[in-house]
GUKOL-980401 format. One record per residue (C-alpha): residue number from 1; residue in three letters; x, y, z. Coordinates in Angstrom, 2 decimals, padded with zeros to 5 digits, always signed. Last residue first. Layout:
<sites>
<site NUM "ALA" <X Y Z>>
...
</sites>
This chain:
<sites>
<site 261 "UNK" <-020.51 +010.80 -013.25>>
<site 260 "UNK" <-019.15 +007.24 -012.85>>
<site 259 "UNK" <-018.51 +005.67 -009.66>>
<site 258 "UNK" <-021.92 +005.21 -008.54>>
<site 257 "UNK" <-024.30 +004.77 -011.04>>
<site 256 "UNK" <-021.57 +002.55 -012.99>>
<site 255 "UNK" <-021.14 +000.10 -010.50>>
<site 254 "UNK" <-025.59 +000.46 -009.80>>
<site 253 "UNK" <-025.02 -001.03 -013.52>>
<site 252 "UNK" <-023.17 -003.17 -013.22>>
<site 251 "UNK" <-025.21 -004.79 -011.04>>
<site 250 "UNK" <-027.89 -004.84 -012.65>>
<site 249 "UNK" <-026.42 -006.62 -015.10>>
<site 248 "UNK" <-025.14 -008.91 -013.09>>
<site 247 "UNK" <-021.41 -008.60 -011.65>>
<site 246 "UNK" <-020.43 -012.11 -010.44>>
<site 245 "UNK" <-016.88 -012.37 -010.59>>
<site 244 "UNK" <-016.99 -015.61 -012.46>>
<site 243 "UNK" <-019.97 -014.88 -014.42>>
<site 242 "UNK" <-020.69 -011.30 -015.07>>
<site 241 "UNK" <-016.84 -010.35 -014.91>>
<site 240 "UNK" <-015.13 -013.44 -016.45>>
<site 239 "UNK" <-017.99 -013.05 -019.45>>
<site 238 "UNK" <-017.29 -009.75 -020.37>>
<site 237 "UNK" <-013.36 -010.08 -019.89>>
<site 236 "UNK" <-013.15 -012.68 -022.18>>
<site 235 "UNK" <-014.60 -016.72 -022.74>>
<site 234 "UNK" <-013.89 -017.71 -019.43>>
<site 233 "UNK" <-010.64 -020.02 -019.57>>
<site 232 "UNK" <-009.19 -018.84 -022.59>>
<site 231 "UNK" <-009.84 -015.27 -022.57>>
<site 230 "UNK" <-009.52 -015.23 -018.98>>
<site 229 "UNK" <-006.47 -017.23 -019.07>>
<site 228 "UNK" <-004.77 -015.06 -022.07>>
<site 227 "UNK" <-005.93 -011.78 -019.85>>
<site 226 "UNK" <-003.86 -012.82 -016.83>>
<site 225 "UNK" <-000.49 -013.78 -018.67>>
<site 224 "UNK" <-001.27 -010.00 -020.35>>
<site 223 "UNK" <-001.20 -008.29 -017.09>>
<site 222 "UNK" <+002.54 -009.73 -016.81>>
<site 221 "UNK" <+003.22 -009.47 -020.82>>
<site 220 "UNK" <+003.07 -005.59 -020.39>>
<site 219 "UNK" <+005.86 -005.03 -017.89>>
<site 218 "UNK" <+005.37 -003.95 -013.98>>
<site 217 "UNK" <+008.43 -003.21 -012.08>>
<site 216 "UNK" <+010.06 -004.65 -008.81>>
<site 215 "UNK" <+010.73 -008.08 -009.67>>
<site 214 "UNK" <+011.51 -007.54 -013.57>>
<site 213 "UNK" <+014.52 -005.26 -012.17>>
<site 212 "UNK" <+015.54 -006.85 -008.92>>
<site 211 "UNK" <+016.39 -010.14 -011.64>>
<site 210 "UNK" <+018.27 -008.01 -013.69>>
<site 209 "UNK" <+019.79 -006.26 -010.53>>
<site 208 "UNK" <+020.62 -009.38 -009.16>>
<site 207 "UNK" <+018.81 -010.92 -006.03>>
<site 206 "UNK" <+019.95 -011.28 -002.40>>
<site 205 "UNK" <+017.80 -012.87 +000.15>>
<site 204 "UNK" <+015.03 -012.20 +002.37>>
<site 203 "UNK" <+013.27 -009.22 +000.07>>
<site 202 "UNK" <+015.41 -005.95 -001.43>>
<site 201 "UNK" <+013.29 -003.44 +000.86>>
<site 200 "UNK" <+011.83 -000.18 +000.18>>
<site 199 "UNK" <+010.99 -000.28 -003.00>>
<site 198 "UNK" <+009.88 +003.55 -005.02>>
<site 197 "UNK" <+006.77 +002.84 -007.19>>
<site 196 "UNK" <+006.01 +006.00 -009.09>>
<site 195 "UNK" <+006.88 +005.93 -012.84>>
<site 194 "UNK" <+006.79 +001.92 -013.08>>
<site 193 "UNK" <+004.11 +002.14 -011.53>>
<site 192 "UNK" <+002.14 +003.70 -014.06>>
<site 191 "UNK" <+002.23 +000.73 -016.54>>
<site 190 "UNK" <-001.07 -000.18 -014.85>>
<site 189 "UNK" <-002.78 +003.03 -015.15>>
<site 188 "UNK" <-001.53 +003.57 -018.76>>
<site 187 "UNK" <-002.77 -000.29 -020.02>>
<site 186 "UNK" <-006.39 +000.86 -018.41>>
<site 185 "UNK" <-006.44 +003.83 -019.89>>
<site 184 "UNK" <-006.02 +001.98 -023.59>>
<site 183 "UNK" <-007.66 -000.75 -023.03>>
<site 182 "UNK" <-010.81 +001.85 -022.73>>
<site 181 "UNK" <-012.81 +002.29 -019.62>>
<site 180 "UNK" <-016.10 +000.69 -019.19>>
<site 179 "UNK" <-016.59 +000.67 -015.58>>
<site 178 "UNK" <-016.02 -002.87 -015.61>>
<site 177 "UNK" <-012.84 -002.74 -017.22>>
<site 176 "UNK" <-011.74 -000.01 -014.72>>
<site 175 "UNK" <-012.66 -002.24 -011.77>>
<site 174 "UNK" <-010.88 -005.47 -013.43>>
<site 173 "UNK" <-007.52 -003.44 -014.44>>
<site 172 "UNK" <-007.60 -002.07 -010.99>>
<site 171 "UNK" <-007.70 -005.21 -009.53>>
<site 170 "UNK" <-004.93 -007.16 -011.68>>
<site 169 "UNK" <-002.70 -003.71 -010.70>>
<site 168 "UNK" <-003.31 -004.32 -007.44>>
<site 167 "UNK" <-002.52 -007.36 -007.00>>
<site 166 "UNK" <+001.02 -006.88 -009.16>>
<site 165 "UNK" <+001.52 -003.04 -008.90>>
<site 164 "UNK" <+000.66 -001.56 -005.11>>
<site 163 "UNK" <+004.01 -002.75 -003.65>>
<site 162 "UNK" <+002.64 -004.55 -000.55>>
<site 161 "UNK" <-001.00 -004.92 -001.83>>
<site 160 "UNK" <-003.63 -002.29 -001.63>>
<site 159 "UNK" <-007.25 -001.33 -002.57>>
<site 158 "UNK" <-008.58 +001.77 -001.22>>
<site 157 "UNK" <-011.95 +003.10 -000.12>>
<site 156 "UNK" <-014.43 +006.52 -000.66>>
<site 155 "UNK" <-018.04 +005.66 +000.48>>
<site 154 "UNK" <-020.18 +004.65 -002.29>>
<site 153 "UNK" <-021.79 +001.36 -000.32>>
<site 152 "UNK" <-021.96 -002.12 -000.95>>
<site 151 "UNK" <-021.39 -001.72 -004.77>>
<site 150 "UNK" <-017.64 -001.28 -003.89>>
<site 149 "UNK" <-017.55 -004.12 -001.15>>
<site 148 "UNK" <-019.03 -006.86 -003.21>>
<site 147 "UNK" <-016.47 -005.71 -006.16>>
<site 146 "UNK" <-013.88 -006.34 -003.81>>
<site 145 "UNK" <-015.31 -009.63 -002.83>>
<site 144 "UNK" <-015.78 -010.73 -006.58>>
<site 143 "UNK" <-011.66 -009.85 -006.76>>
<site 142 "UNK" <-011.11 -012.40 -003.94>>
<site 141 "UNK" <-013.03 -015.00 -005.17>>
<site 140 "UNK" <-010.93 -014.74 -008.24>>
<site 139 "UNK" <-007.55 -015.99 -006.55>>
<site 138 "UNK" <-007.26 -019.45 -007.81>>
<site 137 "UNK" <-007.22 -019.67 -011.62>>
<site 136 "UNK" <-007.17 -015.53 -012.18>>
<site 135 "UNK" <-004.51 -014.69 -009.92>>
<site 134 "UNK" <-002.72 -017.97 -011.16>>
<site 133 "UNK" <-001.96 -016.57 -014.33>>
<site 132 "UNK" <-000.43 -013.74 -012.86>>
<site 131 "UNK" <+002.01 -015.65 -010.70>>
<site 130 "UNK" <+002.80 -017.76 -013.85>>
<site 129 "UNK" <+003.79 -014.74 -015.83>>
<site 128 "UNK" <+005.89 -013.66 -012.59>>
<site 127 "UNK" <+007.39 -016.32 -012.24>>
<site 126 "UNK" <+008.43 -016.94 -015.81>>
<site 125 "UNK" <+009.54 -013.03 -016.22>>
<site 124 "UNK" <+011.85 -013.70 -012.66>>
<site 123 "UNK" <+013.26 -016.79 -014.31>>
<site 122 "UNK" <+014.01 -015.23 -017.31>>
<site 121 "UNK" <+015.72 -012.71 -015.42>>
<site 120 "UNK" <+017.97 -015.63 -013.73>>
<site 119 "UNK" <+018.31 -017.06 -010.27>>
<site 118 "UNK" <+021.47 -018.78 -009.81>>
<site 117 "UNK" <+020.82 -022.46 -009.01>>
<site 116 "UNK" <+022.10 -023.80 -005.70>>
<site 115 "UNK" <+018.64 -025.35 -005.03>>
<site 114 "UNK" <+017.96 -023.01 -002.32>>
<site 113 "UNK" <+017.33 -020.05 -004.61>>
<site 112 "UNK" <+014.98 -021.64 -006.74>>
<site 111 "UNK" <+012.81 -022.26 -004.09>>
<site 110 "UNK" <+012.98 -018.80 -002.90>>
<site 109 "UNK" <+012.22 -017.62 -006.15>>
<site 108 "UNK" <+008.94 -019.54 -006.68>>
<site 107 "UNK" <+008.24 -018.37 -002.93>>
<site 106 "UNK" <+008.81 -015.06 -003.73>>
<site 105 "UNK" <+006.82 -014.80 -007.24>>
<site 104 "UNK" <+003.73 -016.73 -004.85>>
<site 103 "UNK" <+002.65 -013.84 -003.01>>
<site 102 "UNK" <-000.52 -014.98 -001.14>>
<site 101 "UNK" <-003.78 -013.18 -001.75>>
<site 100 "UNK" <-005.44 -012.27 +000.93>>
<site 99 "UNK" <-008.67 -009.70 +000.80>>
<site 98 "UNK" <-008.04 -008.86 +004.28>>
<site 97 "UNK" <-010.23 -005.91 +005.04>>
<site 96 "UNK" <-008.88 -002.74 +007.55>>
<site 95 "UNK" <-011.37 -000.17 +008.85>>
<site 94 "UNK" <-009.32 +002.80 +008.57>>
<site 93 "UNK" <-009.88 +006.03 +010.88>>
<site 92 "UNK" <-007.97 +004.39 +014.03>>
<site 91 "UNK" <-005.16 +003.08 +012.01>>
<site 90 "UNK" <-004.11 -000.48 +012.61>>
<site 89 "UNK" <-000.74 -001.36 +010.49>>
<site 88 "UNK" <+000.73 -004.51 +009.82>>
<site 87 "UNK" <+004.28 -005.33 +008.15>>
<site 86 "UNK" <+005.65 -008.41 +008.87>>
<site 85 "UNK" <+001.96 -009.64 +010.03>>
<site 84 "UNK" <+000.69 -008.13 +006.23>>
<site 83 "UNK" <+003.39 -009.92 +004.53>>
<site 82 "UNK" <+002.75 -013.32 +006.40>>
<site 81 "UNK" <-000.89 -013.73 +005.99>>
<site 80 "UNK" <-000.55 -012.46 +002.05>>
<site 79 "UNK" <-001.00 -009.21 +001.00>>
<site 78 "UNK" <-004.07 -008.17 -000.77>>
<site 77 "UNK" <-005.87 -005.58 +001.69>>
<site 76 "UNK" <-008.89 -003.76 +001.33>>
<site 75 "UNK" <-008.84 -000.08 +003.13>>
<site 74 "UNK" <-011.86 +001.53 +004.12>>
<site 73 "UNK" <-012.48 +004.75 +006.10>>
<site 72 "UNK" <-010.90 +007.10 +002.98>>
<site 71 "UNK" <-012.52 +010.56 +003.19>>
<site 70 "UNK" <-010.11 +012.77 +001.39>>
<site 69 "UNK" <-009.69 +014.48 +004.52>>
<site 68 "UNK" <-008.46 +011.38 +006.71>>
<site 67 "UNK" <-006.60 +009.96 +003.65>>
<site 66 "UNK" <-004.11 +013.14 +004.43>>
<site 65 "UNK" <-004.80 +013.27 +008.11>>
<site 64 "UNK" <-003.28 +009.62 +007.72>>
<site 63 "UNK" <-000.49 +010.89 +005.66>>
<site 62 "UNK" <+000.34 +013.41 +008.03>>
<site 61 "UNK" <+000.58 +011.29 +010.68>>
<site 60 "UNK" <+002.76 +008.74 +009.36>>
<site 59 "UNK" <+001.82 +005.82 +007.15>>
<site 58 "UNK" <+004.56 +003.14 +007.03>>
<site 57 "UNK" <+002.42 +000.29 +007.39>>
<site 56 "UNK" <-000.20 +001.74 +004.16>>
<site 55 "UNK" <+000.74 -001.02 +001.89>>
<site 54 "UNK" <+001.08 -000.12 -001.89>>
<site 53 "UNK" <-001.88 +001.91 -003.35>>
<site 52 "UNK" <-005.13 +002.31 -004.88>>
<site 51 "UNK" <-007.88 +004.35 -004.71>>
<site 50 "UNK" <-011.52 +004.96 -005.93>>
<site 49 "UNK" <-013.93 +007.39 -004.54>>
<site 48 "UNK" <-011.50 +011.00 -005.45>>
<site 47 "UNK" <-012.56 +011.62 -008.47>>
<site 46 "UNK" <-015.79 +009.77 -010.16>>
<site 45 "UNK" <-015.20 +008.18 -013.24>>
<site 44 "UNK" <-015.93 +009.88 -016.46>>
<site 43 "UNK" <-018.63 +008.94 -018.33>>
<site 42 "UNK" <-018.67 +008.97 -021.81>>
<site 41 "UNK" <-021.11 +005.76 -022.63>>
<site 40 "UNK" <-019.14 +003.70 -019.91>>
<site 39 "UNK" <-015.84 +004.87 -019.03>>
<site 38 "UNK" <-013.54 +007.92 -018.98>>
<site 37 "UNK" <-010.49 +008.38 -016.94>>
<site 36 "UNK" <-010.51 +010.66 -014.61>>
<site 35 "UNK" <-010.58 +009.30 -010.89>>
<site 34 "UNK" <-008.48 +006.16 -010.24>>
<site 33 "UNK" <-006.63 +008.01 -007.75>>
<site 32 "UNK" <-003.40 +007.13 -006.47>>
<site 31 "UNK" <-000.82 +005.95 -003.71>>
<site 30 "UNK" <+002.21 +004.43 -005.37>>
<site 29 "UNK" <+004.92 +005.99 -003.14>>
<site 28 "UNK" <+003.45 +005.37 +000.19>>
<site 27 "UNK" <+005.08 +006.68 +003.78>>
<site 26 "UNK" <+006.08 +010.04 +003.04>>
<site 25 "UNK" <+002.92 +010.71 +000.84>>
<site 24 "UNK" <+002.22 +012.12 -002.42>>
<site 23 "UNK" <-001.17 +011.81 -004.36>>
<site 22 "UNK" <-000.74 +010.62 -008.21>>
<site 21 "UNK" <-004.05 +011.47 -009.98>>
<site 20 "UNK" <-003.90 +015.42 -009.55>>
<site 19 "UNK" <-000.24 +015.64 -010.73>>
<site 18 "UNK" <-000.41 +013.04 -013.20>>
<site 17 "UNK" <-002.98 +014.22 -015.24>>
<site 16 "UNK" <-001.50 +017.72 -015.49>>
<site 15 "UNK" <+002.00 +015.65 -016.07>>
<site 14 "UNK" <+000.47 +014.13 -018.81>>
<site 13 "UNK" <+000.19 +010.09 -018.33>>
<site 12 "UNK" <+002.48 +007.79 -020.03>>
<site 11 "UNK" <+002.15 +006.83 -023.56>>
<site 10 "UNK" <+000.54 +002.96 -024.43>>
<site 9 "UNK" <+002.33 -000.05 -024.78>>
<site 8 "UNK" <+000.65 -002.16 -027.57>>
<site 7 "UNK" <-002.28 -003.86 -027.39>>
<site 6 "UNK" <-002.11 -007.94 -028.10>>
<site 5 "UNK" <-004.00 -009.02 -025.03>>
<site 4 "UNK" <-007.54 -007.97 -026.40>>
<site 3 "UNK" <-010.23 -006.56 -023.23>>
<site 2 "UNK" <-013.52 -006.85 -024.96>>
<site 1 "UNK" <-015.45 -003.71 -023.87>>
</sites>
């Protein structure tokens, strides 16, 4: 599958769908399955192996008895050095992975901030755009490592960042891509946060609601800053994965021998 950047947004899930892909928790709003959709030569992928969320520090009890019986032991963490010391977590049944990526939208706006300037929403759309871009420029060693840790063994895992849509949503784009899942899925499963993710926090300074707004949601041309520099940088999607990421053919294909029935 070529991955084009000029697709169109796509209709939200059906509530059937969404009801079995979307798990509730007190303590995680955008906590869901990647189970469902179809991939390579008609397969569908595998329920209930393939998670992602936004950070799991706010977990109670019966959301870890929750992940408990759906027989998640791994979690592989996004945030940043400082978002996941603000807000850490050390469950007994979750071996925890730092996969860091730092947030760079919130230092971009910081900076900003402090020169007197009022922050915009074209600002926000620039920094995020440019936060995307550089996901792919800087951060791809730490999508290869996910994919390390998926062929290493089929156990059920998650993927997380703080609000489960930005990192994430790059990663989840890259693991449905590789399982061969149309643009189509893949667009719905990103733009799916904007249906689920509930903020908990307004950051460490004040922001508009226009600015709040493009901050906290996901929009098309944010995924699409990070196809345009694979496409342009790596020749397309094929490519980034087998030779940036590092998914061989056979590789691949033991991907697709587990995760897809």
């Amino acid at each position: 599958m070529e991955f084009r950047v000029n697709i169109q947004a796509m209709s939200m899930h059906s509530t059937h769908d969404l009801s079995r892909r979307h798990i509730p928790l007190n303590g995680a709003s955008n906590f869901r399955d990647l189970g469902g959709y179809v991939g390579h030569e008609g397969r569908p992928l595998k329920w209930r192996k393939i998670f992602r969320s936004d950070h799991l520090a706010a977990l109670d009890h019966q959301d870890l008895a929750q992940l408990k019986a759906l027989g998640i032991a791994r979690s592989f963490d996004f945030r940043g050095v400082q978002e996941s010391q603000a807000q850490s977590y050390q469950w007994p049944d979750i071996q925890r992975h730092s996969l860091s990526i730092e947030p760079t939208v919130v230092q971009r706006l910081q900076a900003q901030h402090l020169t007197g300037k009022p922050l915009t929403a074209a600002d926000a759309l620039d920094a995020m755009q440019t936060t995307y871009r550089d996901f792919v420029r800087s951060d791809s060693h730490r999508f290869a490592q996910l994919f390390e840790h998926l062929l290493d063994k089929p156990d059920p895992l998650l993927f997380h960042c703080t609000a489960g849509k930005d990192r994430t949503g790059l990663a989840a784009a890259l693991v449905l891509s590789a399982l061969g899942v149309s643009e189509a899925d893949i667009w719905k499963d990103y733009l799916l946060t904007n249906q689920l993710y509930k903020r908990n926090s307004t950051g460490a300074f004040t922001l508009s609601p226009d600015v709040l707004k493009i901050v906290w949601e996901v929009q098309e041309s944010f995924l699409k800053a990070s196809l345009e520099v694979i496409h342009h940088d790596h020749g397309g999607m094929h490519n980034y994965l087998t030779q940036t990421l590092g998914l061989t053919p056979a590789a691949l294909q033991k991907l697709r021998a587990t995760y897809l029935d």
